[in-house]
SEKE-350898 format. One line per field, with one value per residue (C-alpha): x, y, z. Coordinates in steps of 0.02 Angstrom, whole numbers, plus 32768, in hexadecimal, padded with zeros to 4 digits. Layout:
N
X = [X|...]
Y = [Y|...]
Z = [Z|...]
END
This chain:
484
X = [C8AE|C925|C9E4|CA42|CAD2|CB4B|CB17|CB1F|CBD8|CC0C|CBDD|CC40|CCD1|CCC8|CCA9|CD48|CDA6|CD64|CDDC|CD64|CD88|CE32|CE5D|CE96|CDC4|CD73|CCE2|CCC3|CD13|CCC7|CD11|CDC3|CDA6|CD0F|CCD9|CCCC|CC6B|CC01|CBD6|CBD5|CB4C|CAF5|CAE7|CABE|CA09|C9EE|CA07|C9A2|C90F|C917|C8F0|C871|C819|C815|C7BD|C748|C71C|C733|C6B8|C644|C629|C57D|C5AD|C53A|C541|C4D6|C474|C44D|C422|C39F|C348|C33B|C2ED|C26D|C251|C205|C1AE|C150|C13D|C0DB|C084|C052|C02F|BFB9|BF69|BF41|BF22|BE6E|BE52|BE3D|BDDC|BD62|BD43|BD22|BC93|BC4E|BC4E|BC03|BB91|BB66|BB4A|BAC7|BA63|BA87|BA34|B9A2|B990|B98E|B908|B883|B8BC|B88B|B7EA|B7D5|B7F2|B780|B6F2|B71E|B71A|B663|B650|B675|B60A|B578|B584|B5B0|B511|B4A6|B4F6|B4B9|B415|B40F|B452|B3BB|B340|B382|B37D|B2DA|B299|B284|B2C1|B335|B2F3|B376|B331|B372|B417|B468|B4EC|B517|B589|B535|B540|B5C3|B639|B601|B5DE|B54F|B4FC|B44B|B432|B455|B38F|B383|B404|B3D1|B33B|B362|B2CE|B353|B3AF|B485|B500|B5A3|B652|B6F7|B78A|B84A|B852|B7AC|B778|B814|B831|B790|B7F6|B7AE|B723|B6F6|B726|B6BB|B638|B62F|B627|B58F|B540|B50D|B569|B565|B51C|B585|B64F|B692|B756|B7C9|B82C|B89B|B8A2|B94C|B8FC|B8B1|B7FC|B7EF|B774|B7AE|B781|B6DF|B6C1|B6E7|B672|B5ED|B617|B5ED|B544|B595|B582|B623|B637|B6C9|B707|B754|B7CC|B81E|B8D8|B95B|B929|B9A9|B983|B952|B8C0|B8E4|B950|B8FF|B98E|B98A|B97C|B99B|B8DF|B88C|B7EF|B815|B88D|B807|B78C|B7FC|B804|B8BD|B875|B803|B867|B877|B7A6|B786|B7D4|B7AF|B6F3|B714|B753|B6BB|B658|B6C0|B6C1|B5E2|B5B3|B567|B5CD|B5BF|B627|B64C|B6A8|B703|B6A5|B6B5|B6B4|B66C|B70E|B7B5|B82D|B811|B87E|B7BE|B778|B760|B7A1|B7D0|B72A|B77C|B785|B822|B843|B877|B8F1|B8BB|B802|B77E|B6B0|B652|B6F0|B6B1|B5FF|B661|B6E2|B659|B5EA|B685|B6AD|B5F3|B5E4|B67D|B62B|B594|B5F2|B639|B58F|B5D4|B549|B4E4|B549|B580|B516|B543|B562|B586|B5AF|B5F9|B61B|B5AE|B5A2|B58A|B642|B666|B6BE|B628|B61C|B626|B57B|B511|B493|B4B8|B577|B53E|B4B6|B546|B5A4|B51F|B52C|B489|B403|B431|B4E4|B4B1|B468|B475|B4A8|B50F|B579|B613|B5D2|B633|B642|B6DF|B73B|B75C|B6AE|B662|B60A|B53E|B561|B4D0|B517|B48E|B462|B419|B4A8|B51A|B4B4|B40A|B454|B4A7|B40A|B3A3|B40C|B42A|B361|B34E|B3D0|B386|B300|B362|B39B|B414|B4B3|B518|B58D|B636|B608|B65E|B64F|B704|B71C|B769|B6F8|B68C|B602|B609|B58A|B4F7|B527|B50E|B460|B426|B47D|B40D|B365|B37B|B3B0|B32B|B297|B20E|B241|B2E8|B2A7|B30A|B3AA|B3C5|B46B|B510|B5C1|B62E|B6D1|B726|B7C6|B839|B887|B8FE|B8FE|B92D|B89A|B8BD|B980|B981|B993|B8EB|B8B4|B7FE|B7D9|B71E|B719|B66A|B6BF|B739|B6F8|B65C|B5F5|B5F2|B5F2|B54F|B4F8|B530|B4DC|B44C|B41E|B439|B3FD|B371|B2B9|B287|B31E|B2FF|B387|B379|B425|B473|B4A8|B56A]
Y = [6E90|6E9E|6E96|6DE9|6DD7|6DC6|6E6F|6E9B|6E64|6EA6|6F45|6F50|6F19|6F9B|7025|6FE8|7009|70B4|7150|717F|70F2|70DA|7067|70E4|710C|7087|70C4|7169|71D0|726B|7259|7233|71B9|7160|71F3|726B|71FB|71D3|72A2|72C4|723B|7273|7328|72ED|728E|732A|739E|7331|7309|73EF|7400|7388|73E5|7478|7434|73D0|7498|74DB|745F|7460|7520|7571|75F4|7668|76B2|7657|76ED|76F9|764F|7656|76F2|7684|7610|7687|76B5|760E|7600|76B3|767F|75DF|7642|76B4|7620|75E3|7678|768F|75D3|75EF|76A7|764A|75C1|7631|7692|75DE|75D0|767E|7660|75B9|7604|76A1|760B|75A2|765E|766E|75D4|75E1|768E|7643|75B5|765F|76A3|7600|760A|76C6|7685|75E8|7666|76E6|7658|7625|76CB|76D0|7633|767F|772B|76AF|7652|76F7|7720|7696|76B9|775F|7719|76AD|7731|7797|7714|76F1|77AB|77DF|7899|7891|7906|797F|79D6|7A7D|7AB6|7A2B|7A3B|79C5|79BB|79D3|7949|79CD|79B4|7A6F|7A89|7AB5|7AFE|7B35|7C13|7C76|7C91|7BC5|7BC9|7C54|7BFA|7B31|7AA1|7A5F|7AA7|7A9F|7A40|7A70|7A36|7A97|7A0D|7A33|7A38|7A2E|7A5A|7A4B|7998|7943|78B4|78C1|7920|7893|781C|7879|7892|77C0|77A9|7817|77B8|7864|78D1|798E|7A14|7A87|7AB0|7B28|7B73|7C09|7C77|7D1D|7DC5|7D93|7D09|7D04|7CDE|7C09|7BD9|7B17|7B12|7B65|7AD2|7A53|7A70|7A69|79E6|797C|79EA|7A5F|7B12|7B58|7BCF|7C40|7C87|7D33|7D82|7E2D|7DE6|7D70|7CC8|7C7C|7D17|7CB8|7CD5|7D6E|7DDA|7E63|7EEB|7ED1|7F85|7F6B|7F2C|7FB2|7FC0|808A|8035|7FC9|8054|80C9|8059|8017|7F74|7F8E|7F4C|7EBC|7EA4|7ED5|7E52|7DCF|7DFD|7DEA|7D39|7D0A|7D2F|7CCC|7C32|7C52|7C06|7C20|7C0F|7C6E|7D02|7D0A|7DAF|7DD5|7D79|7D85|7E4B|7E5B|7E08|7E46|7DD9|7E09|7E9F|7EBB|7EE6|7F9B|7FA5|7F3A|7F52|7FC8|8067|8043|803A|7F89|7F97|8054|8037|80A0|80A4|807E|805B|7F93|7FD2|802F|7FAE|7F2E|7FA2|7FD1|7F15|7EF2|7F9E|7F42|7EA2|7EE6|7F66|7EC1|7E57|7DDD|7DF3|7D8B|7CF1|7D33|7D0C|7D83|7D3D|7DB6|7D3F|7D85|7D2E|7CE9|7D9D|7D53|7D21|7DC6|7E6E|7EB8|7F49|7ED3|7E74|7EEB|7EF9|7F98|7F66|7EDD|7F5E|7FC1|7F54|7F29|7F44|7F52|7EE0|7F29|7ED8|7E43|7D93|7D1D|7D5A|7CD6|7CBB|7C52|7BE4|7B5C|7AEF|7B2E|7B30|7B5E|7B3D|7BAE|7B55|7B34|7B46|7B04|7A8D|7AB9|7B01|7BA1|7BC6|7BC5|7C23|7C67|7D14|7D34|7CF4|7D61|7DF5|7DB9|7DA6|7E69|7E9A|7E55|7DEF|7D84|7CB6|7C89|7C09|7BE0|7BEA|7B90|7B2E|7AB4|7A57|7A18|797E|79CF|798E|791E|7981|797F|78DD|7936|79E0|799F|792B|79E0|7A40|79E0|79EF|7AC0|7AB5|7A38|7AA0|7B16|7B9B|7BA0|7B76|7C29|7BC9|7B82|7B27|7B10|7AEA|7A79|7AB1|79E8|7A04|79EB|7A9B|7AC2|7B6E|7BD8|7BE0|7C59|7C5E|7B91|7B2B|7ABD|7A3C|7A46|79AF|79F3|7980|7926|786B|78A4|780A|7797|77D2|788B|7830|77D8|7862|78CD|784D|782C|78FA|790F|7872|7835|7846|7920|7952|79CC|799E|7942|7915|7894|77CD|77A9]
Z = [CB1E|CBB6|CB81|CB94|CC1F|CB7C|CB46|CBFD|CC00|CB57|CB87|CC3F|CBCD|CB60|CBF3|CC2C|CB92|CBA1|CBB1|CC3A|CCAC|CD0E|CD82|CDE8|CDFC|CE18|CE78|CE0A|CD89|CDD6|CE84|CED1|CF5C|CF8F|D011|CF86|CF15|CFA8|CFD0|CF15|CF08|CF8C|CF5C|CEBA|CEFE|CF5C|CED0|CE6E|CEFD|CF0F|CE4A|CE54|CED1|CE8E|CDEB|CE50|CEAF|CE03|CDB8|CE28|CE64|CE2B|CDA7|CE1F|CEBA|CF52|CF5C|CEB6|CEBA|CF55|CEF3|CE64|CED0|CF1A|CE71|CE2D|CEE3|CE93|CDE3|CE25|CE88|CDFA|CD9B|CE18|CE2B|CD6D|CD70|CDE8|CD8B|CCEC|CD41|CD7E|CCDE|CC8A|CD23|CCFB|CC49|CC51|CCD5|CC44|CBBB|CC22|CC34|CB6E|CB5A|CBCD|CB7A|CACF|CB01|CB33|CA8C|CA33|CA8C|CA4D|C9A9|C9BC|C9F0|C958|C8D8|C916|C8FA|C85A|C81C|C875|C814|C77D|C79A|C7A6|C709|C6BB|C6F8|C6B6|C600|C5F8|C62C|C5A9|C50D|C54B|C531|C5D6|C61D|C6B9|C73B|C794|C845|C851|C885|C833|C7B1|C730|C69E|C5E5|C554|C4FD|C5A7|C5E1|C6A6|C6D4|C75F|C799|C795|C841|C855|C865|C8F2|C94D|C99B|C98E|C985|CA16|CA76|CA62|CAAD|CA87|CACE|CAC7|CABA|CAB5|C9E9|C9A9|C92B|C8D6|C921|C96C|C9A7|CA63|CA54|C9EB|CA7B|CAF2|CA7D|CA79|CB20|CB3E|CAAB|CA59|C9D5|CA0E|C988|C9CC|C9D0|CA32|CA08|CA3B|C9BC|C9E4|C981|C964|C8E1|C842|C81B|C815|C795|C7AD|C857|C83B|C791|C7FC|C87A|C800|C7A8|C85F|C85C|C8DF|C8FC|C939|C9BE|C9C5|CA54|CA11|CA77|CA4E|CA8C|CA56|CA5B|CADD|CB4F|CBF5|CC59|CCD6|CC64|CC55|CC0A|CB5E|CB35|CA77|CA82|CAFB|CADF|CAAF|CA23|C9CF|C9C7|C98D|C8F4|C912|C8D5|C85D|C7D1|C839|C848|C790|C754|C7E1|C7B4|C6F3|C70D|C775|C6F4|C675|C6D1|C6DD|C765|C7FD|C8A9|C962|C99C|CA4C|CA6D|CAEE|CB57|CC2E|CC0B|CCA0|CD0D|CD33|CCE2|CC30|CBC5|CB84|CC3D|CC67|CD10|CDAF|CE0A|CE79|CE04|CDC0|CD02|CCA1|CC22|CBFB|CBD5|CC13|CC45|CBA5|CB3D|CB37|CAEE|CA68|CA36|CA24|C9AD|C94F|C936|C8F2|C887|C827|C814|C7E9|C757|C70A|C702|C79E|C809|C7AD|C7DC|C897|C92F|C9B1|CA51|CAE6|CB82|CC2F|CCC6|CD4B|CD9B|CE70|CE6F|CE31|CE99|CEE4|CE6B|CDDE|CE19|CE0D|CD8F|CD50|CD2C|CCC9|CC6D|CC49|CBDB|CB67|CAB5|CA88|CA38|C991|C9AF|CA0B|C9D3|CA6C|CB21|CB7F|CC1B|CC52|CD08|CD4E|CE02|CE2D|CEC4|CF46|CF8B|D01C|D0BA|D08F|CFE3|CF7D|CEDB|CE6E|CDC1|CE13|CE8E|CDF5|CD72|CDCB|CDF8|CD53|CCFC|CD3F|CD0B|CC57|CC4B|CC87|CC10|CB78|CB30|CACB|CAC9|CB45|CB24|CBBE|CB51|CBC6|CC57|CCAB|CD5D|CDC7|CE0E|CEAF|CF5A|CF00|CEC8|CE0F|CDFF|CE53|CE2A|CD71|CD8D|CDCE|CD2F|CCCA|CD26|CD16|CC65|CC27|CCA7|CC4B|CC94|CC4A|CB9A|CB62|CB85|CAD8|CAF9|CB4E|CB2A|CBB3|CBDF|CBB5|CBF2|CC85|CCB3|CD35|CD88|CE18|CEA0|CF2A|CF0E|CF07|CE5F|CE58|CDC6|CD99|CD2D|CCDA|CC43|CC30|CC63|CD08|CD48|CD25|CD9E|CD49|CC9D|CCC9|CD15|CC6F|CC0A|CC65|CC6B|CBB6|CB74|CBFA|CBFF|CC27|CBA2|CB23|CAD4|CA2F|C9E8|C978|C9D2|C9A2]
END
């Protein structure tokens, strides 16, 4: 509480009494007169106002400099910018992955449609199962038409001998897919959509590789024959690399790989059964290590005239020491020869690199609609394979497989160019032709120095889908193949 006047008074008597006042002082003890106490006061406020200034700068001074202090400044103006900037990168990633998620999930509704179509599938084979249960407690024999495989009560494959598949009741259709027949996860797919199963499965394999008895079982356990394409190279050697000189020609008959074919020959016979051989096939080309020479005189990869004639006898004569002919069907195929270097259409050329019939089963040949296309081209089945026909039919008497064909989407022609495929397949006088195996893949290359796509599977589009089915499966077809 504030002090009473009593106290008030007590205390100016007692400041009186003090040894530091004197009545000779009465305004100050600190001055003399009343002009000194007066300047002594007053240089006492100013003393007093100057340290209180200096506390207030003191106080109130950054502890930087102003120019740090600015580039501080423009510093957070740069870190928001930053933050902004990282702010709208992350935003748009969200879109794009939101964007990726709606394709995931259309994706996974055709997936779920695959699957809806494989599982009626499987309760149709699961009906014809049933079928086949009751015929068989009922006494009757199921009937098997030739060149089908099966598997026997004691869980062996089985498959039909190489004299019932040289000359079928009906004639092949065979596919080559990206994995089959190791994985026959589209060429399933495909297979459904034509609404016939294929009796035939075509494959690649390199000398670089081992002899695959599983993909040769699993074939026949879907009633397929399965065609190898053989080719004396690595495996991942790409189409136009021709210097492989490890596998000249002059190497292989020399007997450089003989080991090699001894024992690739003893395991075919091991696995016993039946499947096609396609060797070095396109011999007749330039873009093979296999090929004799450019069409211009010139070696390839150190092999000379004839040396193709010898490597393929060699090749059999080993087969034929271990007991593997018996399940080998010999198929020698070359290339459509009219697209050829000149020297390489001639008949003679073609003459020249034939085995023999001793060596040979089948003859074949590779024919495709392929860009680029030439002005007044014709898109029909005897602009692609008439010429080379004709040659294969003066070579040999023997059956003919066109043994990897395929049509391209490219200008449009593919629809037709198939409708007409079908009409010289399925015509008397091609009744020799005893099959063919579709190219069903999508393939990018290099066309006159450009990088082109050629999509040839079987369903490119609907269109070439429906004329596909229609040719194989409509009224006129000699074909005779399984539903799916």
């Amino acid at each position: 509480m504030p002090p009473s006047r009593t106290s008030l008074e007590s205390r100016s008597l007692l400041w009186r009494r003090s040894p530091l006042f004197s009545p000779r002082h009465p305004f100050a003890w600190w001055a003399s007169s009343r002009r000194n106490a007066r300047g002594a006061f007053l240089g006492a406020v100013t003393l007093v106002l100057a340290l209180t200034g200096t506390s207030v700068v003191v106080w109130t001074t950054p502890s930087i400099s102003p120019a740090t202090s600015a580039a501080r400044v423009v510093q957070s103006i740069t870190e928001a910018e930053q933050l902004r900037t990282e702010r709208d990168r992350l935003a748009a990633r969200v879109a794009q992955l939101t964007a990726q998620l709606n394709n995931r999930s259309a994706s996974l509704g055709y997936t779920r449609a695959q699957l809806d179509a494989s599982s009626q599938a499987v309760a149709s084979l699961k009906a014809q199962l049933s079928q086949l249960q009751a015929a068989q407690a009922a006494g009757a024999k199921p009937t098997t038409s030739s060149g089908h495989g099966s598997t026997s009560a004691a869980g062996r494959v089985t498959a039909p001998s190489k004299a019932e598949l040289l000359n079928p009741a009906s004639p092949y259709f065979g596919m080559y897919t990206e994995q089959a027949p190791f994985n026959f996860a589209s060429f399933d797919a495909t297979a459904t959509k034509i609404g016939a199963r294929p009796s035939m499965v075509g494959y690649f394999a390199g000398w670089d590789q081992t002899f695959r008895a599983d993909a040769v079982t699993s074939a026949w356990k879907r009633n397929m024959l399965p065609m190898m394409t053989w080719e004396s190279r690595p495996i991942n050697d790409g189409n136009g690399v021709v210097d492989a000189p490890s596998y000249s020609l002059p190497n292989i008959i020399a007997g450089n790989f003989d080991a090699y074919l001894h024992q690739y020959a003893k395991d075919i016979v091991t696995t016993g059964l039946p499947l096609a051989i396609r060797l070095d096939h396109e011999m007749n080309s330039t873009w093979y290590p296999w090929v004799e020479d450019d069409g211009h005189g010139n070696s390839i990869n150190g092999n000379r005239a004839g040396d193709y004639v010898k490597m393929w006898q060699h090749v059999h004569d080993i087969f034929q020491s271990e007991g593997a002919n018996q399940f080998v069907i010999w198929v020698w195929a070359p290339n459509r020869v009219d697209n050829l270097t000149t020297s390489h259409r001639a008949l003679a050329y073609l003459q020249s690199l034939y085995p023999g019939d001793g060596d040979v089963d089948w003859l074949g040949m590779s024919g495709y609609l392929r860009p680029p296309f030439t002005s007044g081209q014709q898109y029909t089945f005897d602009e692609t394979f008439g010429t080379t026909l004709g040659q294969l039919r003066a070579t040999a008497k023997k059956p003919i497989i066109l043994a990897e064909v395929g049509a391209s989407e490219t200008d449009g022609h593919k629809p037709a160019w198939i409708a007409n495929f079908f009409s010289g397949v399925n015509a008397d006088a091609n009744k020799d032709i005893i099959g063919f195996s579709w190219f069903d893949l999508a393939i990018s290359t290099y066309v006159q120095g450009s990088l082109a796509t050629n999509d040839w599977r079987i369903d490119s589009r609907p269109e070439s889908l429906a004329a596909f089915t229609a040719g194989l499966l409509g009224p006129g077809s000699r074909f005779h193949l399984t539903a799916t």
